[in-house]
C-alpha positions in Angstrom: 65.2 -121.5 209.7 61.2 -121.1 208.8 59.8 -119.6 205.9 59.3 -116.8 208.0 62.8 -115.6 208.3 63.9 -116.4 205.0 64.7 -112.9 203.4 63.8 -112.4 199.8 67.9 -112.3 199.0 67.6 -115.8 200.1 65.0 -116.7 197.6 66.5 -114.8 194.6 70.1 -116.5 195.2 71.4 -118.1 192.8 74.6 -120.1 192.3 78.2 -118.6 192.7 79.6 -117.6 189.4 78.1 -117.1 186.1 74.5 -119.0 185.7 76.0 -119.7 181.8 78.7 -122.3 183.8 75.8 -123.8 185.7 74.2 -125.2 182.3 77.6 -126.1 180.6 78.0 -128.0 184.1 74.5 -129.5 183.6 75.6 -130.8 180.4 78.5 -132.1 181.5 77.8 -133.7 184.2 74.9 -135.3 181.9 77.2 -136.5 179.4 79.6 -137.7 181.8 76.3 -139.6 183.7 75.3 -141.4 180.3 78.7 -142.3 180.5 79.1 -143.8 183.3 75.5 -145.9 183.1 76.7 -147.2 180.1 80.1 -148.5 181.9 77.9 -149.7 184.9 75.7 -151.8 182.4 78.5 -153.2 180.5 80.5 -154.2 183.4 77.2 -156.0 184.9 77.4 -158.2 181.4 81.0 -159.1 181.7 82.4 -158.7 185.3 85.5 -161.1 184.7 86.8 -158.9 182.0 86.5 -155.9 183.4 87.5 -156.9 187.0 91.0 -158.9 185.1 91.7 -155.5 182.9 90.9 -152.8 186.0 93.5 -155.5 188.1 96.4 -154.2 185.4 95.6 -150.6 186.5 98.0 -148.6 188.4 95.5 -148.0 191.3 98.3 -146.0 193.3 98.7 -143.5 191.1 94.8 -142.7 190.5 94.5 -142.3 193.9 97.6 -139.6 194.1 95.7 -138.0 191.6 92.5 -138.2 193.5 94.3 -136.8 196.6 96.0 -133.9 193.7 92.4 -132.9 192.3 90.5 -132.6 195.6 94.1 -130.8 197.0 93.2 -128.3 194.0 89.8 -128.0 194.6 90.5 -127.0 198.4 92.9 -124.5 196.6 89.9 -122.7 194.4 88.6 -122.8 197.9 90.6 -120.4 199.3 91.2 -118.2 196.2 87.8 -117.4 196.0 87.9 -116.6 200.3 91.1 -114.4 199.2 89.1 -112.6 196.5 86.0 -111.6 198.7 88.2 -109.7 201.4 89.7 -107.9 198.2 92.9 -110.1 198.4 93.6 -110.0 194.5 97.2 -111.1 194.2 96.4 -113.5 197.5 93.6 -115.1 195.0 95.6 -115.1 192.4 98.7 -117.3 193.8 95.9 -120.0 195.1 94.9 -120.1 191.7 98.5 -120.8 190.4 99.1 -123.6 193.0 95.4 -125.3 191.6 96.8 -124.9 188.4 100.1 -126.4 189.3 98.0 -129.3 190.9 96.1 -129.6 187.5 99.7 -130.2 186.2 100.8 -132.8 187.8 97.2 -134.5 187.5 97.6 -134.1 183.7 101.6 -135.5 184.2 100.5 -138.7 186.3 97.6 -139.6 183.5 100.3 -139.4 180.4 102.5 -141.8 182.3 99.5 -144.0 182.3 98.5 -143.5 179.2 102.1 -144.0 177.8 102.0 -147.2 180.0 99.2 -148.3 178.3 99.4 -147.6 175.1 103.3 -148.9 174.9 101.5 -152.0 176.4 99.9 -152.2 172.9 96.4 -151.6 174.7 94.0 -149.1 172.8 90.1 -148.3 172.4 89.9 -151.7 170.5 91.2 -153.7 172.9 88.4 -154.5 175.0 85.0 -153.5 176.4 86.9 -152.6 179.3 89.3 -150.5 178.0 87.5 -148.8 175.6 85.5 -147.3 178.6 88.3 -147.1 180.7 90.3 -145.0 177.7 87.3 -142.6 177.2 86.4 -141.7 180.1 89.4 -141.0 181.1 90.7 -138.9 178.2 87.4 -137.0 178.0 87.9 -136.1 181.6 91.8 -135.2 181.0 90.7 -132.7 178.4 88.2 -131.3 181.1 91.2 -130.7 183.2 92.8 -129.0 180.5 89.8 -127.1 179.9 89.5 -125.8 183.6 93.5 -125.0 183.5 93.1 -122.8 180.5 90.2 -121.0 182.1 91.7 -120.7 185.7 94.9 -119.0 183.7 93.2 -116.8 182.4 91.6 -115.9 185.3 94.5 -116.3 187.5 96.3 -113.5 185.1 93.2 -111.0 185.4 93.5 -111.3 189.3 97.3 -110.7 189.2 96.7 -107.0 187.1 93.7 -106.3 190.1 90.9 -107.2 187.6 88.9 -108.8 190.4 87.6 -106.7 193.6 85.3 -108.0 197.0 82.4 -106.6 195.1 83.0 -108.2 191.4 84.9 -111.2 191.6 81.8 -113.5 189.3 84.8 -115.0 187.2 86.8 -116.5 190.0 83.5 -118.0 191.4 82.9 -119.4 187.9 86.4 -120.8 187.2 86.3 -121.9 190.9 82.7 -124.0 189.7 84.2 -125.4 186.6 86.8 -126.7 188.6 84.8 -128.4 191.0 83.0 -130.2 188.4 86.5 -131.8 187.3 87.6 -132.5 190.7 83.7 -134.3 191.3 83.7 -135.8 188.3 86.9 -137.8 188.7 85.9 -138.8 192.6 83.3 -140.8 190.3 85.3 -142.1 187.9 88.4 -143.4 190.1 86.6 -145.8 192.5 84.0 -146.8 189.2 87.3 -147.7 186.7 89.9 -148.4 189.3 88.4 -149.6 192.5 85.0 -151.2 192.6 85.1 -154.6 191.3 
């Protein structure tokens, strides 16, 4: 493509959804970043700590949840494919089963955090964990964040709220939830993997 054939649609386009979500993404993805170059410099100062608490992780079940969010994510996918051929109750069912995946995300985390905390292990306990607890819980309220807005969305879809031409709250939802799903295939290999 030169910039002879690019149409002025093409210029004007801008990102699916509402351009509000795009700066609350921004923002997020900001605070998560500050976030996570904080961890990175902390780690650098005391590798043996962090690399003995990430070993008492349960590795196995962040990656099922890896697998569950990016699973969800392929899910918005098609929900928001339903939605522009006009399939509203179609969209609305893909956006149950990303909820559903959201779910069991949020299920698999308690057990952790149950885990953890019966362990006697808390914010105070170390460097590590302190990171490891807020990230972590900061991105589990994201999740429930996304699930509250892809219900609502989800019910608006099932009454036939949502048509090929209007359908800017399933993109946004869809884009919230993307941000989840990216966020935590940061955060997994960061907190459980890399050593």
């Amino acid at each position: 493509m030169t910039i002879d054939t690019i149409t002025p649609d093409e210029i004007l386009a801008t990102p699916p959804g509402d351009l509000a979500i795009w700066f609350f993404i921004f923002a997020e993805l900001l605070a998560f970043g500050v976030f996570f170059v904080a961890y990175a410099f902390a780690r650098a100062h005391n590798v043996e700590l962090f690399d003995e608490s990430q070993r008492q992780l349960d590795i196995s079940s962040g990656a099922i949840n890896t697998l569950v969010l990016i699973t969800s994510s392929y899910f918005m996918v098609r929900a928001v494919a339903a939605i522009k051929q006009g399939l509203s109750r179609v969209c609305a069912r893909w956006i149950a089963a990303a909820i559903a995946l959201g779910g069991i995300f949020l299920a698999i985390k308690l057990v952790e955090f149950h885990d953890k905390f019966s362990a006697g292990i808390s914010l105070s306990t170390n460097t590590f964990y302190m990171f490891y607890l807020s990230l972590t819980i900061f991105h589990f309220m994201h999740v429930i964040l996304g699930m509250v807005i892809l219900a609502a969305v989800m019910l608006k879809a099932r009454r036939g709220g949502y048509s090929a031409q209007n359908h800017t709250d399933v993109e946004t939802g869809a884009s919230y939830w993307h941000m989840v799903d990216l966020l935590w295939i940061i955060l997994f290999p960061l907190v459980y993997v890399i050593h």
